[in-house]
NUTOR-535983 format. One record per residue: x, y, z of N, C-alpha, C in turn; residue in one letter. Coordinates in steps of 0.1 Angstrom, whole numbers, padded with zeros to 4 digits, always signed. Each point is the difference from the previous one (the first is absolute). Layout:
# residues N
XYZXYZXYZa...
# end
This chain:
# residues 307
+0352-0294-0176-0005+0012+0008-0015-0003+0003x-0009-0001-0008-0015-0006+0000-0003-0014+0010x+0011-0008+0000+0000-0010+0010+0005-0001+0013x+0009+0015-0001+0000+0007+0016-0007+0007+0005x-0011+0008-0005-0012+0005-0002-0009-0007+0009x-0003-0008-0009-0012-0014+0001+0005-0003+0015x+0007-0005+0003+0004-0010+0012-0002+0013+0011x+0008+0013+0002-0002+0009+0003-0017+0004+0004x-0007+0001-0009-0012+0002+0000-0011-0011+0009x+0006-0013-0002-0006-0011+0002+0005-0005+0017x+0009+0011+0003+0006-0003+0014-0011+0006+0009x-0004+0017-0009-0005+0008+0008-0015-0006+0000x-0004-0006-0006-0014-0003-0002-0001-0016+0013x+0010-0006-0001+0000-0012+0011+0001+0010+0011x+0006+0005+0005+0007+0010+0014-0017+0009+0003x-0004+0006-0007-0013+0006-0004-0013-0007+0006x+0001-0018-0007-0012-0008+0006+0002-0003+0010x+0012-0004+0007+0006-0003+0014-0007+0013+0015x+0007+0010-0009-0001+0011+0014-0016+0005-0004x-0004+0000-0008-0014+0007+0001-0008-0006+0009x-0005-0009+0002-0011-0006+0004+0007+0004+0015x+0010-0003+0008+0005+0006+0010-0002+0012+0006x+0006+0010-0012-0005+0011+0003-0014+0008+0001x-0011-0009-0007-0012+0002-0003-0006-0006+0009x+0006-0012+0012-0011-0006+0010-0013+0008+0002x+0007+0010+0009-0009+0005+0007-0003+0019-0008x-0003-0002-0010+0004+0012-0011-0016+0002-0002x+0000+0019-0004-0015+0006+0000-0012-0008-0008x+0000-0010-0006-0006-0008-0009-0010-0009+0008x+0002-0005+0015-0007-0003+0009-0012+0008+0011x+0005+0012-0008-0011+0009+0012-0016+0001-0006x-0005-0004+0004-0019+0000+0000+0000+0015-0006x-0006+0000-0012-0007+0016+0000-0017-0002-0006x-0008+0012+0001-0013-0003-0010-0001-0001-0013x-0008-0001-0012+0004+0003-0008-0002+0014-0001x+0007+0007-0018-0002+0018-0001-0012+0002+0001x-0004+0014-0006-0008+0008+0005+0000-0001-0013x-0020-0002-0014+0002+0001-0006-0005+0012-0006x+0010+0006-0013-0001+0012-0001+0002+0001-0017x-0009+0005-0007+0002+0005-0015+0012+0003+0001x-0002+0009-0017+0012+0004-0003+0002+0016+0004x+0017+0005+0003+0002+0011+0006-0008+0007-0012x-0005+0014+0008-0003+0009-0004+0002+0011+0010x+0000+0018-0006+0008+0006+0008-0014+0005+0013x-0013-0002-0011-0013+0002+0009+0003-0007+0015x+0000-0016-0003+0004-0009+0011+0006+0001+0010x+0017+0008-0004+0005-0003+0011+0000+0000+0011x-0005+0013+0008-0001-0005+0017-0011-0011+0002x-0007-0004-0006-0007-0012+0002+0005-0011+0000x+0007+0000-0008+0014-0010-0001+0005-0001+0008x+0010+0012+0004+0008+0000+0010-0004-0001+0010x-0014+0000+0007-0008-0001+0013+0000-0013+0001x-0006-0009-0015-0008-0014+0008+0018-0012-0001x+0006+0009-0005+0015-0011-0001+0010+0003+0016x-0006+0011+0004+0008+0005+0016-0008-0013+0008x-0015+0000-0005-0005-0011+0009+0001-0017-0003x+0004+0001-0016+0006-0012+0002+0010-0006+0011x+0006+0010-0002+0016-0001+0008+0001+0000+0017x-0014+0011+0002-0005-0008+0018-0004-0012-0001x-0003-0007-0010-0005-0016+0002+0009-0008+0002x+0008+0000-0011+0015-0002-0002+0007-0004+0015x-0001+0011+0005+0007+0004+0009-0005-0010+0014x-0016+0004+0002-0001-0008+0006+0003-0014-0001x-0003-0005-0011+0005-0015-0004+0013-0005+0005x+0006+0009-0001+0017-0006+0002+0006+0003+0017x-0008+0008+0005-0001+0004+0014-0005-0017+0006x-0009-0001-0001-0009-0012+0006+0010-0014-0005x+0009+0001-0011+0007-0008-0004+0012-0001+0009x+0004+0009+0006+0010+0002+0011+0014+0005-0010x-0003+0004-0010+0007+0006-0011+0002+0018+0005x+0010+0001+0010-0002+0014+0004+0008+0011-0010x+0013-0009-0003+0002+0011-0014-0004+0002-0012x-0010-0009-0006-0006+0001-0013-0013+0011+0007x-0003-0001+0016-0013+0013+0002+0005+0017+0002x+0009-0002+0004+0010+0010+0004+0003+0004-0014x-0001-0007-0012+0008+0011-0012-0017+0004-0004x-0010-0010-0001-0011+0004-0005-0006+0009+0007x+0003+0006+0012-0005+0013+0008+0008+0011-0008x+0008+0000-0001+0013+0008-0007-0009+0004-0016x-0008-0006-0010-0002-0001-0002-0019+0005-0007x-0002-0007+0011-0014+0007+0003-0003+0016+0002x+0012+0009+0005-0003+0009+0003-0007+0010-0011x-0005+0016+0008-0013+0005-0013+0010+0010-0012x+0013-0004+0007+0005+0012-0015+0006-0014-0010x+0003-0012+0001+0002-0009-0006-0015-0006-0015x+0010+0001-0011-0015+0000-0010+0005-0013-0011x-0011-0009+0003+0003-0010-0007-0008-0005-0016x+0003-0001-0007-0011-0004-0006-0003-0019-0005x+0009-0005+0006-0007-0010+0005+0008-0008+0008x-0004-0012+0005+0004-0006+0017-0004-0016-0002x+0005-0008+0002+0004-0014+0002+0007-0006+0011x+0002-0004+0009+0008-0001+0015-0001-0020-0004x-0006-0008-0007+0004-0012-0007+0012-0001-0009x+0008-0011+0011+0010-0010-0012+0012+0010-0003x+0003+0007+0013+0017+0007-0003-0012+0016-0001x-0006+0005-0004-0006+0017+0000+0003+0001-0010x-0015+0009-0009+0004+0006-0009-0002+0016+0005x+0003+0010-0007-0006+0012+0006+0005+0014-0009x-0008+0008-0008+0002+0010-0012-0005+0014+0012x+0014+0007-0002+0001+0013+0011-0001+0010-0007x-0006+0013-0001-0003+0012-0005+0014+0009+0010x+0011+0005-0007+0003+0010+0005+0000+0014-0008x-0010+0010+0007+0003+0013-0005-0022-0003-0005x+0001+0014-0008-0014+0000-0004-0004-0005-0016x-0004-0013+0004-0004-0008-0016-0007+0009-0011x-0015+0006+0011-0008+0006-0008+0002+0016-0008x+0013+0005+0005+0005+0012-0004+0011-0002-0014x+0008-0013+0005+0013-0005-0010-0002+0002-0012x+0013+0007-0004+0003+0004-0013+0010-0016-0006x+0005-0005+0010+0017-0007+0000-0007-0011+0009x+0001-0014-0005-0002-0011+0008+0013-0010+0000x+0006+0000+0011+0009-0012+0000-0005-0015+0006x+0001-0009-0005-0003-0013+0005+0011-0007+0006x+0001-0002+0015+0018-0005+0002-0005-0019+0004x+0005-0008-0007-0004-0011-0002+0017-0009+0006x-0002-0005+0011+0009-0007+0008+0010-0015-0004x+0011+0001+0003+0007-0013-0004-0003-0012+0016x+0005-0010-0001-0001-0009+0012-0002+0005+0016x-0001-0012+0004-0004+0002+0016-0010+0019+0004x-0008+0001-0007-0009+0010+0006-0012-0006+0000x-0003+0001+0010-0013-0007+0010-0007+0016+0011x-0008-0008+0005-0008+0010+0011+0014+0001+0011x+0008-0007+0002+0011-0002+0008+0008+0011+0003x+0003-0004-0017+0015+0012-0003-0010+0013-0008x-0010+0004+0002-0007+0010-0011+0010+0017+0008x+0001+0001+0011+0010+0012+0005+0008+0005-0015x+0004-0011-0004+0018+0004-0006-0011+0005-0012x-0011-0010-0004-0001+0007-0014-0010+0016+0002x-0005-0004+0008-0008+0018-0001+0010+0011+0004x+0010-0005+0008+0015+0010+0003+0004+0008-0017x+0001-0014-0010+0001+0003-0012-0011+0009-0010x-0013-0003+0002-0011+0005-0002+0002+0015+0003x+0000+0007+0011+0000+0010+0013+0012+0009-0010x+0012-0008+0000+0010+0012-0007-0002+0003-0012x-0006-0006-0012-0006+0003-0014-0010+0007+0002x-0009+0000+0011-0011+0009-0001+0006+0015+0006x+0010+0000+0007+0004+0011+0006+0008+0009-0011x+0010-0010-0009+0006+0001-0007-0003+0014-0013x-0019-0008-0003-0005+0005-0013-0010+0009+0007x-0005+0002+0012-0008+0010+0003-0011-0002-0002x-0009+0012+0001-0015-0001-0008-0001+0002-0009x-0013-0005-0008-0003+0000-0013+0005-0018-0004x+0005-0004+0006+0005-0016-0001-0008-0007+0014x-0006-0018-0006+0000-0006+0011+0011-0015-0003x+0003-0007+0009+0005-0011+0004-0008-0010+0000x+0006-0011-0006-0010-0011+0008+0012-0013-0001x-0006-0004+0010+0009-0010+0004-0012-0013+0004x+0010-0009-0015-0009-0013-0006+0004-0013+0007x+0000-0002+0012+0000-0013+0008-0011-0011-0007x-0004-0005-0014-0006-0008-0002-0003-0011-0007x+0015-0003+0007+0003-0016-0003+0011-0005+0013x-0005-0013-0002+0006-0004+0009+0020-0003-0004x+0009+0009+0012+0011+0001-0012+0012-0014+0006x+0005-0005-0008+0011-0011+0002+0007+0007+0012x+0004-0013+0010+0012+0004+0006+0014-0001-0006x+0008+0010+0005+0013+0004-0006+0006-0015+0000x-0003-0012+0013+0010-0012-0002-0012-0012-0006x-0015+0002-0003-0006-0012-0007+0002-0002-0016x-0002-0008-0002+0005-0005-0017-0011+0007-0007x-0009+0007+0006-0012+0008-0011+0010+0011-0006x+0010+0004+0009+0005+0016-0006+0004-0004-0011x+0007-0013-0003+0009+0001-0013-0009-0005-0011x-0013+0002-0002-0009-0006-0013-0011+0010+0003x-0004+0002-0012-0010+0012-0002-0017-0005+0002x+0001-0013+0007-0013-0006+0005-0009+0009+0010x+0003+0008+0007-0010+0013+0011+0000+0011-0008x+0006+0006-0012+0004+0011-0010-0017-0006-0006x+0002-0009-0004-0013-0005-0011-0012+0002+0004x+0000-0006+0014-0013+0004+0004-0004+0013+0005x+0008+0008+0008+0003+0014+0003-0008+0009-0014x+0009-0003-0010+0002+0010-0012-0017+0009-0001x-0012-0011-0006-0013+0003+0000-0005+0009+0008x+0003-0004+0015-0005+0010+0007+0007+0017+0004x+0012-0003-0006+0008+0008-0001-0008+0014-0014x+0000-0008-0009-0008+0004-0011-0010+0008-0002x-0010-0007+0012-0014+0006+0003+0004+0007+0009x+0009+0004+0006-0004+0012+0007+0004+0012-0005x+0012-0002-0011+0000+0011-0005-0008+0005-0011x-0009-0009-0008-0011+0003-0007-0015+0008+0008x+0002-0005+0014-0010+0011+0007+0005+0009+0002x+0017+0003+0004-0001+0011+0003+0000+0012-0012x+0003-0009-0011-0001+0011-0014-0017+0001-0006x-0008-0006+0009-0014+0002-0006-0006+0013+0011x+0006-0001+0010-0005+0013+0008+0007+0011+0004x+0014-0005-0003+0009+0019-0010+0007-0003-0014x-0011+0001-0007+0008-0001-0013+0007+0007-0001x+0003+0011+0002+0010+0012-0004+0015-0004+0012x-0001-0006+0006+0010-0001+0010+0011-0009-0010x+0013+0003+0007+0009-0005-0004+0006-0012+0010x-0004-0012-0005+0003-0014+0007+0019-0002-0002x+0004-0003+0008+0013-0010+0006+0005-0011+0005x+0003-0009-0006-0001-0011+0010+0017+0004+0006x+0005-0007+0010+0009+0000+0008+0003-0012+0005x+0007-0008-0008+0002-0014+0001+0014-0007+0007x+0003-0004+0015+0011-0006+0005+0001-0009+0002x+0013-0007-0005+0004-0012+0001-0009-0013-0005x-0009-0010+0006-0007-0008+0000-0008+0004-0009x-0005+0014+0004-0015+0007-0005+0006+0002-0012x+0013+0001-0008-0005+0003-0016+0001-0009-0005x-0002-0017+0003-0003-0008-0006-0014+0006+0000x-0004+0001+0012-0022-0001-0004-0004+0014-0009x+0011+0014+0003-0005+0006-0011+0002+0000-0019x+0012-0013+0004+0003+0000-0016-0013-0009-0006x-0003-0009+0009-0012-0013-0005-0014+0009-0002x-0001+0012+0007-0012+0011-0001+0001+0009-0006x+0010-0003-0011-0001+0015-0009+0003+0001-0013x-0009-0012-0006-0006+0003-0015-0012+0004+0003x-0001+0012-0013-0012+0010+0001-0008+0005+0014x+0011+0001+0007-0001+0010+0018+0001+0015-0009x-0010+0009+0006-0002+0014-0004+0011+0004+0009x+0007+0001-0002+0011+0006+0014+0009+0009-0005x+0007+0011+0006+0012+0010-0011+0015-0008+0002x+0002-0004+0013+0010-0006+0002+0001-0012+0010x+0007-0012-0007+0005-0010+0010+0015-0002+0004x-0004+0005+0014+0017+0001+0003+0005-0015+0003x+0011-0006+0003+0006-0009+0003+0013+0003+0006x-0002-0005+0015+0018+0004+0007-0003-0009+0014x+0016-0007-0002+0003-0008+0009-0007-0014-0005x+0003-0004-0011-0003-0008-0011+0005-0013-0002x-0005-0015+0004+0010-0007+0000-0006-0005-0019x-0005+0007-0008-0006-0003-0015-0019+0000+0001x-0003+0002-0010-0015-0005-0002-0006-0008-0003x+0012-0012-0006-0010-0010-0005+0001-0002-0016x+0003+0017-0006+0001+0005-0014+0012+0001-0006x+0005-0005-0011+0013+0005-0001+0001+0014-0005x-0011+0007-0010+0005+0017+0004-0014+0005+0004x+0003+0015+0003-0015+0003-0004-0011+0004-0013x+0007-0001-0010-0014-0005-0010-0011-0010+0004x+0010-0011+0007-0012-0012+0002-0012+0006+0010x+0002+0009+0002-0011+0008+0010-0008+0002-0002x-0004+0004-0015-0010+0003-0007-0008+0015+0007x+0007+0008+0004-0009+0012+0008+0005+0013-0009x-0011+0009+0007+0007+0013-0012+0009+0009+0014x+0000-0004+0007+0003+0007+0012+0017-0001+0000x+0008+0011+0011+0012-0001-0002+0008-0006+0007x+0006-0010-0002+0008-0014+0008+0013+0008+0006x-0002+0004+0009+0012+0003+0010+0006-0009+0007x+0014+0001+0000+0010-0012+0010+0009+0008+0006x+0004-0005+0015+0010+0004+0003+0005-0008+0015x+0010+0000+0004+0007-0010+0009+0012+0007+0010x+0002+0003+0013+0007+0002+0009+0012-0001+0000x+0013+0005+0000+0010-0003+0000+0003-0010+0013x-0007+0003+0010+0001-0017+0012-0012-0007-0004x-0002+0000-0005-0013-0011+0001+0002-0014-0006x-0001-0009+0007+0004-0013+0001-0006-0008-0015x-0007+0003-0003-0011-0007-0011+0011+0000-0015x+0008+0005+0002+0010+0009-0010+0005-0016-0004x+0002-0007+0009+0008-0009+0001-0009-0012-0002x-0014-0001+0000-0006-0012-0004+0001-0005-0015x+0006-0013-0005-0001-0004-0012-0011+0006-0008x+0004+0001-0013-0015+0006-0009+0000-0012-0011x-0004-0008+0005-0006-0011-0010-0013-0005+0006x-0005-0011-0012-0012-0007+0004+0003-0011-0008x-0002-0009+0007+0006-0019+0006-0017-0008+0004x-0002-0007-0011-0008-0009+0001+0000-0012+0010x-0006-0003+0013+0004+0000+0008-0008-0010+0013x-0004-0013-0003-0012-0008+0008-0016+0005-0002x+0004-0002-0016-0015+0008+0000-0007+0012-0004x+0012+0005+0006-0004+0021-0002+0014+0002-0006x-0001+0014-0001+0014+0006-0002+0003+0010+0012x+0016+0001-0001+0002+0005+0012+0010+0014-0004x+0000+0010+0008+0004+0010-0006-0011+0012-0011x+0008+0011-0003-0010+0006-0008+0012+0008-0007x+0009-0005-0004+0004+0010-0015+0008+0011-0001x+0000+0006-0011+0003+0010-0004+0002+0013+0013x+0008+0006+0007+0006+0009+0006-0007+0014-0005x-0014+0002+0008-0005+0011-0005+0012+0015-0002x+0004+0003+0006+0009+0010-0001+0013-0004-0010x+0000-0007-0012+0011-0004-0007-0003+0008-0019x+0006-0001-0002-0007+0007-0014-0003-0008-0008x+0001-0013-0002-0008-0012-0004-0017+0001+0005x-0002+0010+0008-0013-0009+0007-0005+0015-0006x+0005+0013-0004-0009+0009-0004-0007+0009+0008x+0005+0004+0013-0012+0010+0006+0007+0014+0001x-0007+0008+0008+0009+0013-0003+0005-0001+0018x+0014+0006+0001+0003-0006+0013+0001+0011+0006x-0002+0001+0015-0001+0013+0007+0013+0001+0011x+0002+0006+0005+0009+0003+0010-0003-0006+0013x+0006-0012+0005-0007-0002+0016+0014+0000+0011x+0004+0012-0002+0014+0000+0007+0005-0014+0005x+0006+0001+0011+0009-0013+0006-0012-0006+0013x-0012+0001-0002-0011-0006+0009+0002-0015+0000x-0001-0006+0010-0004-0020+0004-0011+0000-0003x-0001-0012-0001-0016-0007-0006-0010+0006+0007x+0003+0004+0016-0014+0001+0002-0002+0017+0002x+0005+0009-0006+0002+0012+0002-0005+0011-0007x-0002-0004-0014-0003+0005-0008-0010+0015-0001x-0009-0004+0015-0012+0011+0003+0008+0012+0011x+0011-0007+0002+0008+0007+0015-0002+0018-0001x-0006+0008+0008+0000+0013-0002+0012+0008-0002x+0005+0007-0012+0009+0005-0003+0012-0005-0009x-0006-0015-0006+0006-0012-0008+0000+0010-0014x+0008+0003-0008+0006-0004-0013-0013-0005-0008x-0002-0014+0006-0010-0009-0010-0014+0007+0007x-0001-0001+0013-0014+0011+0001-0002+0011-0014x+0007+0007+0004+0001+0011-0009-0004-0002-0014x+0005-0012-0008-0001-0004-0013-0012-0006+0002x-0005-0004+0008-0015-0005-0002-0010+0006+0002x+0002+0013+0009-0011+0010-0001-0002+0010-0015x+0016+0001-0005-0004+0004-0012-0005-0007-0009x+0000-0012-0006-0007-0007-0006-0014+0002+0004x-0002-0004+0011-0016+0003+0003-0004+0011-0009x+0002+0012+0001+0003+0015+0000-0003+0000-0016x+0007-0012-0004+0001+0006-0013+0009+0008-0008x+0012-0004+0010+0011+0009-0005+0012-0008-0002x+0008+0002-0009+0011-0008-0001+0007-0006+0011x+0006-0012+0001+0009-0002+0013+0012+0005+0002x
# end
């Protein structure tokens, strides 16, 4: 079985180095941008100062990629730049990074962090703030959103997705941002909201993370085989779509040219220990869908309320 696995695994990872670079020719990683805007650490004093001088990163940005003859990387960064859009910070280098405020940071009682699986770029960022937009609508006021574009994420067909090598470096910065945001609302109740790809980077970021809960759904593993190895005091949530394709990815890890390939343990299995939530019959990429089952279970966690 393990040697069906392996070969299995070792198909996808040849098929993976083949088509990526293909698919990547001409991929967001080539577009000229400036560097960020630099900026301390959040504070709630800050933020429209924040949010001002990062709008104007993003006319730079913009220009940059205009003059590049890159019309749809300027076309999303207009989209972007606008004055009800609040960022707290902005990178348009090496694929985009970009951390989005939805709802009112400085009022929040309830902070969710929604932290992205593969292929989210400045490109595809629509689909994720679509996702962002319905959790903030979801939980109302007294809650804000943020949506953590900040790392650069594997593509769904490059051989990065199947090894926790972008998780590793991600994790850190992952880390620090929610230690700022618990130094300028301590009293607020942090979430992370971790899909697919992304709960590899939040499981690698969450020993001793101040956080109340780390969700996990649409999970191809963490990397961990349960959650003890977490080392967090926070509450490890899992849960998985009744369509959602990931269902079906092997849960092993296979030493592998070097690296290992795969990540383990089947967050949603009772071997792996989390508490599991309801995400009705959602596909992988659904989970945020307005009026989803799993919507629903993740605004209450936010909330603080049972799933």
């Amino acid at each position: 079985m393990v040697s069906r696995l392996r070969r299995a695994l070792l198909a996808a990872l040849v098929t993976a180095s083949v088509v990526a670079p293909l698919v990547g020719a001409a991929g967001p990683t080539e577009v000229p941008a400036p560097a960020p805007v630099a900026l301390g650490p959040v504070s709630v004093a800050g933020l429209e100062h924040r949010y001002s001088a990062n709008r104007e990163g993003i006319r730079a940005a913009e220009t940059m990629a205009a003059r590049h003859g890159d019309r749809t990387r300027a076309r999303a960064l207009r989209k972007m730049r606008r004055p009800s859009r609040h960022f707290l910070s902005f990178d348009g280098r090496n694929g985009g990074r970009a951390v989005e405020v939805y709802g009112d940071l400085g009022r929040a009682t309830r902070i969710a962090v929604l932290v992205p699986g593969s292929d989210t770029n400045l490109e595809t960022y629509d689909r994720f703030r679509d996702g962002a937009l319905a959790l903030s609508r979801r939980l109302g006021g007294g809650a804000a959103v943020i949506g953590w574009l900040g790392y650069k994420t594997p593509g769904t067909v490059a051989p990065e997705v199947l090894t926790t090598g972008r998780a590793v470096g991600a994790a850190p910065r992952l880390a620090a941002l929610v230690r700022e945001l618990g130094a300028a609302k301590p009293r607020a109740r942090i979430s992370l909201l971790c899909h697919s790809y992304g709960t590899v980077v939040c499981a690698r970021a969450a020993r001793g993370l101040n956080a109340s809960d780390i969700v996990l759904y649409g999970s191809p593993g963490t990397g961990f085989d349960d959650a003890r190895q977490l080392r967090t005091r926070a509450t490890v949530w899992a849960g998985r779509g009744g369509n959602d394709w990931i269902g079906g990815v092997p849960h092993v890890r296979i030493p592998l040219l070097g690296t290992t390939i795969g990540f383990g343990t089947d967050p949603v299995s009772r071997k792996f220990g989390a508490r599991i939530f309801d995400a009705g019959d959602v596909g992988h990429s659904d989970y945020l869908s307005p009026g989803s089952t799993a919507l629903a279970s993740l605004g209450r966690i936010v909330e603080g309320r049972h799933a």
